[in-house]
Every structure is written in C-alpha cells, then in structure tokens.
N, C-alpha and C positions, 0 to 999 in steps of 0.2 A: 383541337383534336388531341393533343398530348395530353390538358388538361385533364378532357374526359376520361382519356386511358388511365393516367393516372389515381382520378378518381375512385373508377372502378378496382383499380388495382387495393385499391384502401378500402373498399367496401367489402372484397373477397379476403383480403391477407392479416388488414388492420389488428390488434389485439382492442377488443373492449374492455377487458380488465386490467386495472393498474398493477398490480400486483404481477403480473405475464411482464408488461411492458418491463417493470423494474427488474424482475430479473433476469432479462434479456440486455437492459443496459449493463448493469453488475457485471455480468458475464463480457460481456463486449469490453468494457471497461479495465475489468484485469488481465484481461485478454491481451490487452496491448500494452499495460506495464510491463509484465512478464516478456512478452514482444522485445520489446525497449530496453529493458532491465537485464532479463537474463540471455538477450544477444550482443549486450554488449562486454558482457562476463565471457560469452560464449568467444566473440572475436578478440580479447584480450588473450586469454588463454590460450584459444589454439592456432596463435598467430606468435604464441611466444613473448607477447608485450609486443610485439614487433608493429602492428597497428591497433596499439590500445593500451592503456595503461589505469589505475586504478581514477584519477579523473575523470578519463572516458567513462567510465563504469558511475561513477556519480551523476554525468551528463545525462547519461544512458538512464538510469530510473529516474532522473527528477524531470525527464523528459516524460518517462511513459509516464505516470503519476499526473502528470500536469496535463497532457491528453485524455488521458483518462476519465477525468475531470470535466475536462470539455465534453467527451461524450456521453458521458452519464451523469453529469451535473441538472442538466436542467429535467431530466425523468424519475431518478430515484435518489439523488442527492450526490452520486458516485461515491459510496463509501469505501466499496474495493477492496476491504481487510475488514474482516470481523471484529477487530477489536475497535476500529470506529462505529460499527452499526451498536456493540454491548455499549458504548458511550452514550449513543445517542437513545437507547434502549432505555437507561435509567435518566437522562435529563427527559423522557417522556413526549423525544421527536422520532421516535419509531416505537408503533405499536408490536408487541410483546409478538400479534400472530406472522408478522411479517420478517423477525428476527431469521427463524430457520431459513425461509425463502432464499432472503440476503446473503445467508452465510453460505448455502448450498450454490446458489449462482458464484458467489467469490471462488470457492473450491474447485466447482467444474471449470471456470474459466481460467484459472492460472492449471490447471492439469492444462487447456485446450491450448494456453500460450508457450506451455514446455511442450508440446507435439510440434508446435510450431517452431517453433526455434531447434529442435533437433533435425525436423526437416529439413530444414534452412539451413544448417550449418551440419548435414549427415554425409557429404564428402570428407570437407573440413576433421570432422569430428574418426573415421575411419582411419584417414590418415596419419593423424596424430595417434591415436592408439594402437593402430595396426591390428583395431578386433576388438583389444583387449581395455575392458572400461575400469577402471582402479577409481575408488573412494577417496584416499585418504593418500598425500606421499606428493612428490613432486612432479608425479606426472598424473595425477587425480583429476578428474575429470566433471566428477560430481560434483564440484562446486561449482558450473557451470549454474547449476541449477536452483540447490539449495546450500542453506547454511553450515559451516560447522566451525567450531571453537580454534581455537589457538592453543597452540601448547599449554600456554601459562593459565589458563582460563580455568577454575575449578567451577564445580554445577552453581555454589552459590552465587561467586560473583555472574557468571552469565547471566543467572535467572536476576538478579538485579539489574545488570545491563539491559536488559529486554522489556523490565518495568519502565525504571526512568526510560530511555528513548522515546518508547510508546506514551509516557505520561505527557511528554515534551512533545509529540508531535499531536495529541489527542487537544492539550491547553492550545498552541496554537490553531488549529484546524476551526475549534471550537471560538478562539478571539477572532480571525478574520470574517467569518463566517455571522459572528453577532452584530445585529442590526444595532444594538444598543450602545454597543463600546464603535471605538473608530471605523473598523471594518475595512475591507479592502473595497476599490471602486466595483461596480456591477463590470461583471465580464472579467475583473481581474484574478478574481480569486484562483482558478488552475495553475495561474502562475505562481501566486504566493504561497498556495498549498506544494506545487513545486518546488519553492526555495524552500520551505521549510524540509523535506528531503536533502535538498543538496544541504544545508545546517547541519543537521543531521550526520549524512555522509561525510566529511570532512571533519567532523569534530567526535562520532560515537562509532568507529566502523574498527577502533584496532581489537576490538575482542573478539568477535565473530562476523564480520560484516554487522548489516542492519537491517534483520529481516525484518522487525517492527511489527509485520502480518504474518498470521497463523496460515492463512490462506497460500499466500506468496511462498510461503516455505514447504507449507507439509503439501502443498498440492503438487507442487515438482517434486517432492522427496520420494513421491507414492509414484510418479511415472517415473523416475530415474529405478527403482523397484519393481518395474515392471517390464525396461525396458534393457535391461542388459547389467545391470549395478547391484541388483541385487539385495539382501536385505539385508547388508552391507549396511547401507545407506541408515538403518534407523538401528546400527549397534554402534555403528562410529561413535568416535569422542566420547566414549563410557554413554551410550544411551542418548546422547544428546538431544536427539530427537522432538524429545516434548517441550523444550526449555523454548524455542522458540513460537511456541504455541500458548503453553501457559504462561508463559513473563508478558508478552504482547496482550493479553485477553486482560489480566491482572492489571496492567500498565492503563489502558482503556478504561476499566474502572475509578485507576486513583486517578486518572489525570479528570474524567469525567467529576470527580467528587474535587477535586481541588478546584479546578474552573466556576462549580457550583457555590464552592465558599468564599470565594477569595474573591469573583466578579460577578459574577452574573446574579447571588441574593442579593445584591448592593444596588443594582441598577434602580436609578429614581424611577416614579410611577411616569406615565406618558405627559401629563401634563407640568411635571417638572422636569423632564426632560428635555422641553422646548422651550424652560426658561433658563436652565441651566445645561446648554448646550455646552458643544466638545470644544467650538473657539475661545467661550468665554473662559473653559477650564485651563484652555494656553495661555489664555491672558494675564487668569491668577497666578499660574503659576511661574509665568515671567517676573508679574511686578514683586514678586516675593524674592 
C-alpha cells in the first residue's frame, strides 16, 4: 500500500526533466552549506566566542560542503559555487546551456540558506544588536553572513587571495573526482571534498575568511541588503564587494586550466592504463 502511494506520488510530483531535478538539488545543496556555514558564524558571534570559535566555523562549512555533496552529488554533481560549475564548464563536463541554471539555483539557494539562518538565530541576533545591525566594527553583524577584508588587506592582494584558494580547491575537487588519477573510494568523495574545505580554512582564512563562492558570498550579501544592513554591505572595505566574486570565477578558471595541463592531458589511453596501473606506479617509485 505505501508502495503504491508512493508510487503515485512520483507519477503526479516527479520532475521528467534533468535539468529541473538539477536545479532543485543545486538549490537544496547550498542551501545547507550556508545552513552549516553561516550558522556557525552566526553562533560564534552572537554568543561572543562563548559557544564557538573560529574552528567551529571551519567544522561548520566543511560540514555543510560535505553534505551538500551527499545531496546533490549523485543528481547534478553538487557543484554549489559557480566557479566550479565555470571549471567544469570549460573541461567540457557541463554543457554551456545548463551553466546559467546551475549558477541561478547556487544564488537563490545560499539567499534561501541566509533566511534560514536569520530565522534561526532572529532572537539571538536582536539581542545582541538591540535593532541596530552594523557592518563593519566590533560589534558587526554582517559577517555573519558574508565576507569582508581585513584591515591590512589591499583590493590586489584579496583578488589574488580569492584566485589561488579557488584554484586550489578547483585542482583538488577535480583530482578526487578523476577516475583516472587515484581518486577517492566511491561514496567518499563529500568527505574529501570536505577536507579539502577545512585545508583551506585553517591554512587561507587570515585575509578575508574564504568565501571561494561567488554564490556563498553575494547571495547573503544581497539578503543582508535587504534585510536591515543596508547597502552598507556592498560599500564596505572600499567596494569589496565584487572581489569575492570575480577572484572565485577567475580562480575556477586557472585552476580548471592548470589541472588540464599538468594531469588529466597526460592521463594514458584506457588500454595503457590497465597495463600501467596506479600500484605498479608505487612500485616504481619505491624501487627507485
């Protein structure tokens, strides 16, 4: 009986077209980074450190990222930032008409994951301001949400900051992910796309955080700008604004172009590949 209902429930609700499904996972997908990510920003902050610390905050998105993964991995690949979908865009594993889709589900779902998290945390968030939502200073609030510089931080180096991270998290995503080079086990990859996050965080976070995604940043930048902050939010840090949109997009590119040169034109044909497997390459490279 449940079968059936079930059944039918797929024959009235189902989506037939993949292109629907994908950007419903997309959506769903950063949906829950953001969830993850920017509530655990949210409970640092307006707890004072008191239950949370910048650790948590790395736990917190290598958490949602790695979920994320899981839910949208096996529908549309779970790209989840635009600047992996422009990666895979030019290696030729997304077609050119499905790019807008992807970027537009990334967008509305990290806006849908910052409504979510201000819900969640709209006592919390009163209290602490008493009304009054501030950008930028030491009782700023909108870094809950999106990114902004550091004092020392001039536009160049950021927008270089923003490249390499993203080049480094585009080469990895793109190593585990290849069937050809080692690869991580089937099912593992959310996790190892995970830690390459927490890498990340711990090692590329003292300039501006690591917003890495065009999506993850301007899509809460634009609900913090609609919800009390102001357009505040996209003058701060001399204009800041765009840097973490175009360095991430840009970053996606070279990392996409450097992966391409450096491993995956090298990769043998399939029938040398199965005579010069990946053990045999440990082996040379021990007896040497």
């Amino acid at each position: 009986m449940e079968n059936e209902y079930r059944r039918k429930m797929k024959e009235k609700l189902g989506l037939r077209r993949d292109i629907f499904k994908e950007f419903l996972a997309e959506f769903l997908g950063i949906f829950f980074l953001i969830l993850f990510g920017c509530g655990s920003v949210a409970q640092m902050v307006l707890s004072r450190a008191g239950l949370g610390d910048i650790l948590s905050v790395h736990i917190g998105f290598t958490l949602g990222v790695m979920m994320a993964v899981y839910i949208a991995g096996g529908v549309s690949g779970a790209h989840v930032n635009p600047a992996v979908s422009l990666a895979m865009l030019i290696l030729g594993k997304l077609p050119l008409k499905k790019f807008p889709i992807y970027v537009a589900a990334q967008f509305l779902g990290a806006f849908a994951g910052s409504c979510a998290v201000y819900g969640l945390y709209y006592d919390a968030l009163m209290d602490f301001t008493k009304g009054e939502f501030i950008v930028t200073g030491e009782n700023a609030t909108a870094t809950i949400f999106a990114s902004y510089p550091s004092k020392h931080l001039s536009v160049l180096n950021g927008l270089g900051d923003q490249v390499i991270a993203t080049a480094a998290l585009v080469i990895c995503i793109l190593a585990i992910t290849d069937r050809k080079n080692i690869g991580a086990p089937k099912g593992m990859e959310p996790l190892c796309i995970g830690l390459i996050i927490a890498g990340i965080g711990v090692s590329m976070s003292l300039n501006c955080g690591y917003p890495i995604n065009p999506a993850r940043d301007l899509g809460p930048r634009f609900f913090t700008a609609l919800a009390g902050w102001g357009m505040e939010v996209f003058r701060a840090g001399g204009c800041w604004w765009w840097i973490p949109v175009v360095g991430p997009m840009v970053g996606g590119a070279v990392g996409a172009g450097v992966y391409l040169i450096f491993i995956e034109l090298h990769h043998p044909e399939p029938e040398k590949q199965e005579e010069n497997n990946v053990q045999d390459k440990y082996e040379i490279v021990t007896m040497t």
